[in-house]
C-alpha positions as CSV (number, residue, x, y, z in Angstrom):
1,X,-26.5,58.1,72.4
2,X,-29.5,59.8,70.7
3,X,-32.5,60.5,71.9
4,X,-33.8,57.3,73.7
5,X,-36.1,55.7,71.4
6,X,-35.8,57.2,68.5
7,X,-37.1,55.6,65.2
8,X,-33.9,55.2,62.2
9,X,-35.1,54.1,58.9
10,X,-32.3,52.4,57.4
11,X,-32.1,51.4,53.3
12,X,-29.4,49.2,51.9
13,X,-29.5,46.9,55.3
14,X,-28.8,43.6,53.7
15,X,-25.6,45.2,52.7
16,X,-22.2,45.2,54.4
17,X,-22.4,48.4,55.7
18,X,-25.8,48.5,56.6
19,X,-25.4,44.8,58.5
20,X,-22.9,46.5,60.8
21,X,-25.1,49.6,60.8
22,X,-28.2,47.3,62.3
23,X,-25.9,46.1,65.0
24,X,-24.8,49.4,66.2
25,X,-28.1,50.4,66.4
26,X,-29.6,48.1,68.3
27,X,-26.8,48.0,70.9
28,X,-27.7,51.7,71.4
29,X,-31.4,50.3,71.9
30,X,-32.5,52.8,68.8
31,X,-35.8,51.3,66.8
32,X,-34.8,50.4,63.5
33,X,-37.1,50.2,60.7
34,X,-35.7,48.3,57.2
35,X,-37.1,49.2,53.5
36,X,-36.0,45.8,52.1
37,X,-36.2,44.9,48.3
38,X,-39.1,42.6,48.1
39,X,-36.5,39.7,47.1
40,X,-34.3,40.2,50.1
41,X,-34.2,37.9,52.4
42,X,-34.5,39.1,56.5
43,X,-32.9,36.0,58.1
44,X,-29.9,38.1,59.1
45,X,-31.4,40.6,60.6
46,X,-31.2,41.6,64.2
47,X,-34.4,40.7,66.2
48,X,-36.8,43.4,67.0
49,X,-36.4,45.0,63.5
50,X,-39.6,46.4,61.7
51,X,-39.5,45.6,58.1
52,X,-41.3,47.5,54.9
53,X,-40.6,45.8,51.5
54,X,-41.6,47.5,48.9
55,X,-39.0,48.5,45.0
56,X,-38.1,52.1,44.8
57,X,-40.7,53.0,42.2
58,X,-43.4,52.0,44.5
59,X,-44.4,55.3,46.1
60,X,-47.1,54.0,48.2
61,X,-44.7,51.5,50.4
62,X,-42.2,54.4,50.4
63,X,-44.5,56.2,52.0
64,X,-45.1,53.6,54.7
65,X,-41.5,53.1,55.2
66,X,-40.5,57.0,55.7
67,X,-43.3,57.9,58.1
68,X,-43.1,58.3,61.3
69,X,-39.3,57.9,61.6
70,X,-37.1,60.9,63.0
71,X,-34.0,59.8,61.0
72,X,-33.2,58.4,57.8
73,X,-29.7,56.7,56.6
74,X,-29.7,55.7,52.9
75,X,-26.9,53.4,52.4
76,X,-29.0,51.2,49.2
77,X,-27.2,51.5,46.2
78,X,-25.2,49.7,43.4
79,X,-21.8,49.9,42.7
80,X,-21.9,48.0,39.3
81,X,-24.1,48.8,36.0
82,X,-24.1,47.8,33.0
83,X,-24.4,51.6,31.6
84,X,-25.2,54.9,33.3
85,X,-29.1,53.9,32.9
86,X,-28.4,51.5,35.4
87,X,-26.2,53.4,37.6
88,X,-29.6,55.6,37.4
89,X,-32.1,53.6,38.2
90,X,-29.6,52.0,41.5
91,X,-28.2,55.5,42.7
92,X,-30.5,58.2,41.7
93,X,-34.5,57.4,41.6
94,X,-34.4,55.6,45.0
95,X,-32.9,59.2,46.3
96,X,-35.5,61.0,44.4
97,X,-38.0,58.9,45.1
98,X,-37.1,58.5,48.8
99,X,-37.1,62.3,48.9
100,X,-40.5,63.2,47.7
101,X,-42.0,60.3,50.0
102,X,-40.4,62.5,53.1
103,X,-41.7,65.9,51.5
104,X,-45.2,64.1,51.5
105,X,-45.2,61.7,54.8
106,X,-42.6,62.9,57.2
107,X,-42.5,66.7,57.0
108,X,-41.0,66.5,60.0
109,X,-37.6,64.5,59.3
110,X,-34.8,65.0,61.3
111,X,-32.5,63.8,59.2
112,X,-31.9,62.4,55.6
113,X,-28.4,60.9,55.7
114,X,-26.7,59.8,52.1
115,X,-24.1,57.4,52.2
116,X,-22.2,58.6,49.1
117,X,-18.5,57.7,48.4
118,X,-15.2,59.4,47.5
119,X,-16.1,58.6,43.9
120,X,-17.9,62.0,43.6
121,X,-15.2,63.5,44.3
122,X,-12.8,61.6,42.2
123,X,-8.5,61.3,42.6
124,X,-7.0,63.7,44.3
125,X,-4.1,65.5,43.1
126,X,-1.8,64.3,45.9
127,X,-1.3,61.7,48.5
128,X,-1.0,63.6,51.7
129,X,-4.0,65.7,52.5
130,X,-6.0,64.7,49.4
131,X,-9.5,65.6,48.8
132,X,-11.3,68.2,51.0
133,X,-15.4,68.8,51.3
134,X,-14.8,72.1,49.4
135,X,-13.3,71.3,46.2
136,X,-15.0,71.0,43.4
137,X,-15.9,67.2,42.4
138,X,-14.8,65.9,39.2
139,X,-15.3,61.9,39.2
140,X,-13.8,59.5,36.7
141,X,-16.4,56.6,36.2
142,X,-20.2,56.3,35.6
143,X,-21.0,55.2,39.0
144,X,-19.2,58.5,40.4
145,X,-21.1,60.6,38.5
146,X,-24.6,59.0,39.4
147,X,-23.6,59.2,43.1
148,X,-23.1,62.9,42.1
149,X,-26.5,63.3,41.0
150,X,-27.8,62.1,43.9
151,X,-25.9,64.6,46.0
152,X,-27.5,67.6,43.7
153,X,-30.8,66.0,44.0
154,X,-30.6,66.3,48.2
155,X,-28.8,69.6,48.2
156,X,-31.8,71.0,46.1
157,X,-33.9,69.5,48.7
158,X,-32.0,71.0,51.4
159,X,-34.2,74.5,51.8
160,X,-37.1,71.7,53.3
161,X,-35.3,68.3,54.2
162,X,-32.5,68.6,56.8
163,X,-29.9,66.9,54.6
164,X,-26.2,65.3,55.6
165,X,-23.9,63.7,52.9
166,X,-21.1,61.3,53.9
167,X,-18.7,59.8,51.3
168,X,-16.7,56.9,52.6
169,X,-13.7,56.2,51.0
170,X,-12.8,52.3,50.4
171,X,-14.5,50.2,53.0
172,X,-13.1,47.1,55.1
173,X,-13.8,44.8,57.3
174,X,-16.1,41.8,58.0
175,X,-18.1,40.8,55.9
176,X,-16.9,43.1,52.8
177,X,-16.3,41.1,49.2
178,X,-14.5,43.9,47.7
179,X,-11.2,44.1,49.5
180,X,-11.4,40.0,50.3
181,X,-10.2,39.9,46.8
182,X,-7.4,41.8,47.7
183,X,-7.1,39.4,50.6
184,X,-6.9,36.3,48.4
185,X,-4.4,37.5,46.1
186,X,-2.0,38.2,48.9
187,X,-3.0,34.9,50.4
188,X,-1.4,33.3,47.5
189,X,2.0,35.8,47.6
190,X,0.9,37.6,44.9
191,X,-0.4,41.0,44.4
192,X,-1.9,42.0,40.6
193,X,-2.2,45.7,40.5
194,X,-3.5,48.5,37.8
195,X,-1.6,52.1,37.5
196,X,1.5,53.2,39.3
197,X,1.8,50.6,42.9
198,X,5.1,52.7,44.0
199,X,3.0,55.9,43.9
200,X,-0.4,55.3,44.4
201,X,-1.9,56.0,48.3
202,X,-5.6,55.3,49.3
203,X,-7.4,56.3,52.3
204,X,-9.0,53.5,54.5
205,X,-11.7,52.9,56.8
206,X,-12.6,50.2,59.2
207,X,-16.6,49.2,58.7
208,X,-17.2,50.3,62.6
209,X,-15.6,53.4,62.6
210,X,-17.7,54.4,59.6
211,X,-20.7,53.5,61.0
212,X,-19.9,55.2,64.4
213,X,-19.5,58.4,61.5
214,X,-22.2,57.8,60.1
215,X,-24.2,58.2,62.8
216,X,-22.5,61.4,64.5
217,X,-22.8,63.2,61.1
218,X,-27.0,62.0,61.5
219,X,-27.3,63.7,64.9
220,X,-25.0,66.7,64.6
221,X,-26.6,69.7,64.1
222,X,-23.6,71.3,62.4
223,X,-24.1,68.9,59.8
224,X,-27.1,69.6,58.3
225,X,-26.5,70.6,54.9
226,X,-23.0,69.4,54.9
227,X,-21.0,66.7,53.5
228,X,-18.1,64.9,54.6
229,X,-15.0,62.2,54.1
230,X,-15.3,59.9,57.0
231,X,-12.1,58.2,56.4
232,X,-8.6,57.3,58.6
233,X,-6.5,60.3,59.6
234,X,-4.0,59.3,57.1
235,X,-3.7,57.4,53.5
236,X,-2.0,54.5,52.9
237,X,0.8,53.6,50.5
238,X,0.6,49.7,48.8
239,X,4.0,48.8,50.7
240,X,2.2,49.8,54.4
241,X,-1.0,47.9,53.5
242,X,0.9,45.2,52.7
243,X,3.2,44.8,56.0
244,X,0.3,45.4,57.8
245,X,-2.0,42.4,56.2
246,X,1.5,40.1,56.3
247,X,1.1,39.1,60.5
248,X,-1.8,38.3,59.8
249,X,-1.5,36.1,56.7
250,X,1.5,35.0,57.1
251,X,3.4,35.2,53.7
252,X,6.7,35.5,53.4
253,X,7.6,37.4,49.7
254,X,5.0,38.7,47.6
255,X,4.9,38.7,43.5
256,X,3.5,42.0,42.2
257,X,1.9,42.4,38.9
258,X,1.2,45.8,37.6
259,X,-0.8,45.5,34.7
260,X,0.2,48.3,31.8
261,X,-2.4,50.8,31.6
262,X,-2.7,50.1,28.1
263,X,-3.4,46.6,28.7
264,X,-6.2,47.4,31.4
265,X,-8.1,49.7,29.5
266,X,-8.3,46.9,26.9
267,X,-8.9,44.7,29.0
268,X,-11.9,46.8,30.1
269,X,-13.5,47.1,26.9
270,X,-13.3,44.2,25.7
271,X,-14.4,42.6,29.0
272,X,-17.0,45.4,29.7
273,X,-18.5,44.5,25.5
274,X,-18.6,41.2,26.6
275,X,-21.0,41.2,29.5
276,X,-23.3,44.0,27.7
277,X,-23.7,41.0,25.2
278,X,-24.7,39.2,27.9
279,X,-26.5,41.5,30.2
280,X,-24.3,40.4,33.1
281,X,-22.1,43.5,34.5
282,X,-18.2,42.3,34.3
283,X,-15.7,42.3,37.4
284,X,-13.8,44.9,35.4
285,X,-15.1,47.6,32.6
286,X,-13.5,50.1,30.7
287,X,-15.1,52.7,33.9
288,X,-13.9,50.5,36.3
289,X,-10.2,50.2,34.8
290,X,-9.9,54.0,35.1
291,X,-10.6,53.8,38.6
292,X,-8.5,51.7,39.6
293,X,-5.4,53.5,37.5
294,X,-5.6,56.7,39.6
295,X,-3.0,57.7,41.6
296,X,-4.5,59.0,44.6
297,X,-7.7,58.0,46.1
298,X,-7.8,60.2,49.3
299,X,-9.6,62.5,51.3
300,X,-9.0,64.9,54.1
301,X,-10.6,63.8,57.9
302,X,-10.0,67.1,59.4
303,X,-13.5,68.5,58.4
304,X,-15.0,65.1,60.2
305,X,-12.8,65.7,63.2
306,X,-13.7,69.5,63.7
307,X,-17.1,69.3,63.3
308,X,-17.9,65.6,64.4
309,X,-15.2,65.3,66.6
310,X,-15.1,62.0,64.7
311,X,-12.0,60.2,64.6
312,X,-11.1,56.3,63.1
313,X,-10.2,55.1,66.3
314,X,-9.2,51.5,64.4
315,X,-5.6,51.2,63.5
316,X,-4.7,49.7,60.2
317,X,-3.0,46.6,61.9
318,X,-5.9,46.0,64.0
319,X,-8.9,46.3,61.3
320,X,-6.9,43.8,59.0
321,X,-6.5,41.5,62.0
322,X,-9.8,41.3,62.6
323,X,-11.3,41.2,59.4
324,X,-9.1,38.7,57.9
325,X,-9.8,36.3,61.6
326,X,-13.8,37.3,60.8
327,X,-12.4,36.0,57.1
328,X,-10.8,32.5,58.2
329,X,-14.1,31.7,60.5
330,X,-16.6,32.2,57.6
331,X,-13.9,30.1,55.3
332,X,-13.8,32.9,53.0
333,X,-10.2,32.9,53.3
């Protein structure tokens, strides 16, 4: 529990993180204040939620939103640009932004916490351990290297803001659109996949036990001015994801695809050319395609676990189970 009655300022709420975030919250009776996009809508939110909406150019609402809070968690973001001035303008100005409004409202924050992702890091170079908090990052796309920036900006800021980074690898559970696609293509039998699907390994993890991180790496002292992979204990290969999501869906062979590297990165071009034309960002881009080649997209828990004493206490079998039930009641599936 923290401190009864604390205030958490949370960005990004509308979001699928940040919607499970909210809940957790307010069954640990926190108060929970919201910056919210003037365009967002609030009907989801839990009752009892305090709500500032205000862009993150507009300095004067920022102000509003960070003051008076003793913790921040900064989850708002985009995953998709059209070019790295977009990626910008979703991943890096709100941090810098957000920052300066602490340094000048809230000079006594407990807490900034930046929800980052494994895509600073980039691949790893194998599938057991993978990627730990100390080696260097090299990321592969656009959208890894303005998460990057944002890092820098709050480790510069660290000598005056109490700073924590997380970086999540891939997320699942209810209410996430990403890894429903996955979903539907297995659904069907079939499973379309980029790069090598007999070698490649990811690491998981279950929306709740990330936001249970989440917030341990916000009130641990040892993590200020740290960063970590909140992430399962172990990575997954295709052929265990797959006989794990099978009880649950029910099929009884499945079709895989691997699409020739070649072929994606065309693909990727062409499709990424194609929605600059049309200033509309496409499913998959030439960024996007090299992501989703790589071999190995895991990181190491054991920094989380020593520190945090954080571990994913969801099992693989049960976090598909319940997302794909959460799935079939919202007829996404």
């Amino acid at each position: 529990m923290g401190d009864m009655g604390e205030t958490v300022l949370v960005t990004g709420s509308t979001g699928f993180i940040g919607a499970r975030l909210l809940r957790y919250l307010a069954a640990e009776d926190e108060r929970v204040r919201v910056y919210l996009r003037p365009e967002s809508n609030e009907s989801a939110l839990p009752d009892g939620v305090e709500v500032v909406r205000g862009s993150f150019g507009d300095m004067e609402a920022l102000g509003r939103a960070v003051r008076g809070v003793d913790r921040i968690v900064h989850l708002a973001g985009v995953t998709k640009a059209l070019d790295e001035a977009g990626y910008d303008a979703g991943n890096v100005l709100p941090v810098e932004n957000l920052l300066a409004a602490v340094r000048e409202h809230n000079p006594g924050l407990k807490r900034f916490l930046l929800v980052s992702t494994l895509a600073v890091a980039g691949p790893a170079s194998e599938g057991i351990c993978g990627m730990k908090e100390c080696d260097l990052p090299s990321p592969v796309s656009a959208y890894g290297r303005s998460k990057l920036r944002a890092e820098r900006l709050c480790l510069e800021s660290a000598g005056d803001i109490p700073i924590t980074i997380v970086r999540p690898p891939a997320v699942y559970g209810p209410g996430d659109r990403d890894v429903l696609q996955v979903f539907q293509m297995l659904s069907k039998g079939v499973l379309v996949s980029a790069g090598n699907v007999a070698r490649q390994r990811f690491s998981l993890v279950y929306v709740d036990d990330l936001v249970c991180g989440l917030m341990m790496a916000a009130r641990s002292e040892r993590a200020v001015g740290a960063i970590y992979y909140i992430t399962s204990s172990r990575s997954y290969s295709w052929d265990e994801f797959i006989a794990a999501v099978q009880p649950a869906l029910g099929f009884r062979k499945i079709y895989r695809f691997s699409l020739p590297q070649p072929l994606l990165f065309l693909l990727g071009a062409f499709m990424g050319a194609v929605g600059s034309l049309r200033g509309k960002v496409a499913l998959i881009n030439r960024d996007k395609a090299y992501e989703l080649v790589q071999d190995y997209w895991v990181c190491s828990s054991a920094q989380a676990e020593m520190d945090l004493g954080f571990t994913a206490s969801t099992t693989l079998g049960e976090g598909i189970a319940k997302t794909i039930s959460w799935y079939r009641r919202k007829g996404w599936l």
